[in-house]
N, C-alpha and C positions, 0 to 999 in steps of 0.2 A: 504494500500500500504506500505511495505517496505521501509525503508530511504535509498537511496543510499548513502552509505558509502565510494564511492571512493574518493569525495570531503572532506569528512570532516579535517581539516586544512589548508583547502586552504588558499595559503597566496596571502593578495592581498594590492597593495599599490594605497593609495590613493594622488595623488597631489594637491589636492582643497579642499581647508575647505567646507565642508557640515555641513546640522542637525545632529547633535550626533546620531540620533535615528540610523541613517543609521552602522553607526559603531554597536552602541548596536549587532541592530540584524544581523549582519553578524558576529559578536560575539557566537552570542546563536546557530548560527548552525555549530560551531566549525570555523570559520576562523578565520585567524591570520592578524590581522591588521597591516600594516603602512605606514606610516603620512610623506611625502615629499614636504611641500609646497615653497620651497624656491630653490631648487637644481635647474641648468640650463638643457633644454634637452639633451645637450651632457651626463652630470653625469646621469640623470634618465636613458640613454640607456645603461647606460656600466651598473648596475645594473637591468633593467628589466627581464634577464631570467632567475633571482630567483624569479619570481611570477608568478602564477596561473591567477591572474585578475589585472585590474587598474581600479581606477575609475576616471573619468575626468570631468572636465566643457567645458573651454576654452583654458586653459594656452599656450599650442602652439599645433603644429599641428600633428597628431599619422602617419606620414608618412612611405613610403616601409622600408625609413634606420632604421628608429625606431621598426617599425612588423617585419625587418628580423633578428635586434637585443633579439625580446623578445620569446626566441624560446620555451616557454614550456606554454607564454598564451593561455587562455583559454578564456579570454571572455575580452571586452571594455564595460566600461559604462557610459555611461555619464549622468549628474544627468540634465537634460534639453531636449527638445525637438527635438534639431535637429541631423544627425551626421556628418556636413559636415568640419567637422576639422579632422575627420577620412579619410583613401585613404579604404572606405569599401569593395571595391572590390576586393583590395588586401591583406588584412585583412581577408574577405570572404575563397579567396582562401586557408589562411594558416589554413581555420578551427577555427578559430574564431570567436566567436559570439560576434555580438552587440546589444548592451540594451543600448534604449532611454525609456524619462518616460515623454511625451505630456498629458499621461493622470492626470500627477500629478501640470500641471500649467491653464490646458486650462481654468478652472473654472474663475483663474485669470487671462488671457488672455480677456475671452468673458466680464469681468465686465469693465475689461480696453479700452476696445473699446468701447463703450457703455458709457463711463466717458467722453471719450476725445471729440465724435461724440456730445454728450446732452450740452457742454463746451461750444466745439465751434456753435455748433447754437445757445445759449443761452447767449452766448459775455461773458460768466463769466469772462475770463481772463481781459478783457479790461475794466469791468465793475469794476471789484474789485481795478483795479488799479487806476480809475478813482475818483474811492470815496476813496482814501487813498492820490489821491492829491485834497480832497475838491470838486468835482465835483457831480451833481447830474443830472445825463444825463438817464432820461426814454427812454425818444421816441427815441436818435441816438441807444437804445441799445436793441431795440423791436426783440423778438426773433425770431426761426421757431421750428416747431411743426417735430417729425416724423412721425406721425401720417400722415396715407394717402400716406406718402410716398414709394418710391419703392428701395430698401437696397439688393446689388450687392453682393454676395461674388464670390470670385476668389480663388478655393479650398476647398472642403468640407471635409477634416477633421477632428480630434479631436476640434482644437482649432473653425473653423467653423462653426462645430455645438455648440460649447460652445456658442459664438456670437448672433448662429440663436436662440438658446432657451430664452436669454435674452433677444431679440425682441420680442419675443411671444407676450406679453402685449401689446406691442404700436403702436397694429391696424394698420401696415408698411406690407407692400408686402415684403415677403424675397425672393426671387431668387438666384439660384447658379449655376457656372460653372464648371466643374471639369474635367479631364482628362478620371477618371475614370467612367464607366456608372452605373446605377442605384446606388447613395449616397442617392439622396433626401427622406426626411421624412417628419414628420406632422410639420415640423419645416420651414420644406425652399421649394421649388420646384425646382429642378435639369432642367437647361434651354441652349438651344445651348449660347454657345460666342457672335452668332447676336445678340439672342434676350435677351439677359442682356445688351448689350453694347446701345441696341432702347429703355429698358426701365427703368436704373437705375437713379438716384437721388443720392444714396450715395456708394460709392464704397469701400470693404473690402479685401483687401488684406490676405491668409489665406494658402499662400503657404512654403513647404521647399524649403530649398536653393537646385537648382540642373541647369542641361544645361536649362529646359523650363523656368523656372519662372529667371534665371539672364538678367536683365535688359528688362520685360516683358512687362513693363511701359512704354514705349518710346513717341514720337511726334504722329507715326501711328496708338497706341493703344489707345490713347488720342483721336486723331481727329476722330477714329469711334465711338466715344458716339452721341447720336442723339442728350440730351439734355446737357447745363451745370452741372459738378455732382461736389459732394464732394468727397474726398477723405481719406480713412485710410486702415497705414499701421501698421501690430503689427507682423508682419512675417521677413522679413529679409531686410535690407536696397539694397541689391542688387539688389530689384526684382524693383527698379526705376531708371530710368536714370533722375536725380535730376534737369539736363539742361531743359530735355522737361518740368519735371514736374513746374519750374518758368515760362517758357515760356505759360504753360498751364494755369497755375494763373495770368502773365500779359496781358493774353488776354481774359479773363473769362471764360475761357472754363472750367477750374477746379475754381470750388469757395471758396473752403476752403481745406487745408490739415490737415489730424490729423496725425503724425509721432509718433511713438516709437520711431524706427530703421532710419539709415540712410543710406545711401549709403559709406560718407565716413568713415566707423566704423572699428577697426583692430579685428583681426582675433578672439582677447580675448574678445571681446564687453568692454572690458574695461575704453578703449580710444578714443578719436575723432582722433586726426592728430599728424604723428610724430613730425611737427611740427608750431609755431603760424601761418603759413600763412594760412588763409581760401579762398575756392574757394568763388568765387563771389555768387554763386546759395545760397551758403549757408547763406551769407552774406545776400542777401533778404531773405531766407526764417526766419533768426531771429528777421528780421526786420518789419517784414509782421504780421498785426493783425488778416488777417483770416489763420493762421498759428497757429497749436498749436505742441509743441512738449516736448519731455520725453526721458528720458535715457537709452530705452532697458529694462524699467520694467515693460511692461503689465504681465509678468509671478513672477513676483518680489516680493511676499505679505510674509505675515510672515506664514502662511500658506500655500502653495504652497511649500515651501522650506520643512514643516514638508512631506508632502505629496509626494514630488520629491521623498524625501529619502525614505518613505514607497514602493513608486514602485517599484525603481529600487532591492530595498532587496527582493520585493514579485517575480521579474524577476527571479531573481539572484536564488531564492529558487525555483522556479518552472521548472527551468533550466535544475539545477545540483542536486539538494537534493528531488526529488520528483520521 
């Protein structure tokens, strides 16, 4: 195949520090990088219709005023999995392309679930703490097995199937829900909404952020599980409503939560709250020993990050240069 040479110099700015590698090779197929990680979005807009591409994480939001400022892009990319800081549909329209790269964290997503879920059965957090104040508590801290168990996902995607294959080993019924029909593989069984919600045990969260999955968790989706379940989420904190989910835990219904994400997280995943007051929910849930939680890094590894950037480059090239 011939290289298409209409791209080559593309210049394209990036406002988030990523892996080098990413720069490298957007380099080697002639583009022209640069580096803005400090500028507010007002200044990034009045400069964007000098570039071809941008690449993005978080930092603020790629909205209509921003796409109708960037009149000669060519494509968004974001070095993560989801794109819901983008307005994609109006972006879509102006002919621009979007590039996420799920398949460059899910590896670390599915190990991070599987960390926090073996944690909290296994009392580590409470246990290590206990023998750090002198205590040697076996029997209050006697574990539970997966094994036998029956493990819910909600979403079968990249990261859901990353999850489902790291269950493979530990003899667990995988079941899934999805939107979309035939997902399931030798990994999980694709099952109605009823029948995960009559037969789950531990429940996995495994969705992007959009109108279905915001605030999908509620008091009603709670009270149709048949038995008391666990809970994990490593997908986006919106897809709980945080209220039910305490309320769900003060009344046994949910027995443990494993969190990544949170609901009240800002648009950068950078930060908790603009500012020190915390809502009450939250306040129990830091408080709560069958409670585990983490800062938005089941995708987070030092590997995942090399990998992000490989994607998004191999996108970027299969794109525009092939």
């Amino acid at each position: 195949m011939i290289p298409d040479t209409r791209y080559h110099k593309m210049k394209i700015l990036h406002i988030d520090s990523n892996h080098p590698v990413l720069m490298e090779d957007l380099a080697l197929l002639g583009c022209k990088n640069h580096e803005d990680y400090t500028s507010s979005k007002t200044e990034i807009e009045a400069k964007i219709a000098n570039y071809d591409g941008i690449v993005i994480r978080s930092r603020f939001k790629i909205d209509k005023t921003f796409i109708d400022a960037a009149t000669n892009l060519k494509f968004i990319a974001r070095v993560g999995a989801g794109l819901e800081s983008i307005d994609c549909d109006y972006a879509e329209s102006k002919g621009i392309v979007l590039i996420a790269a799920p398949e460059g964290n899910m590896n670390a997503v599915g190990e991070h679930a599987l960390g926090m879920i073996l944690s909290l059965f296994n009392n580590l957090k409470r246990a290590d703490a206990q023998i750090r104040q002198g205590q040697w508590l076996r029997e209050a801290n006697r574990g539970l097995e997966l094994e036998g168990k029956t493990v819910g996902l909600i979403g079968y995607g990249n990261m859901g199937k990353a999850f489902a294959k790291k269950l493979k080993g530990f003899d667990c019924e995988v079941i899934c829900y999805d939107i979309k029909e035939n997902v399931g593989d030798e990994n999980c069984q694709q099952v109605s909404l009823k029948e995960l919600q009559e037969k789950t045990d531990v429940l996995s969260i495994h969705t992007p952020h959009n109108n279905q999955s915001y605030k999908m968790i509620d008091v009603n989706f709670i009270n149709n599980f048949k038995k008391p379940f666990y809970i994990i989420n490593t997908a986006r904190g919106t897809a709980i409503v945080t209220n039910d989910l305490v309320d769900g835990l003060k009344s046994g219904k949910i027995l443990g939560a494993c969190l990544d994400v949170l609901e009240y997280e800002k648009l950068s995943f950078e930060n908790l709250f603009e500012n020190k007051e915390l809502p009450n929910a939250f306040e129990y849930l830091i408080s709560s020993e069958n409670v585990l939680l983490s800062p938005h890094i089941a995708g987070w590894t030092v590997e995942s990050k090399y990998k992000l950037a490989k994607t998004i480059t191999k996108k970027i090239e299969q794109h525009f240069f092939n």
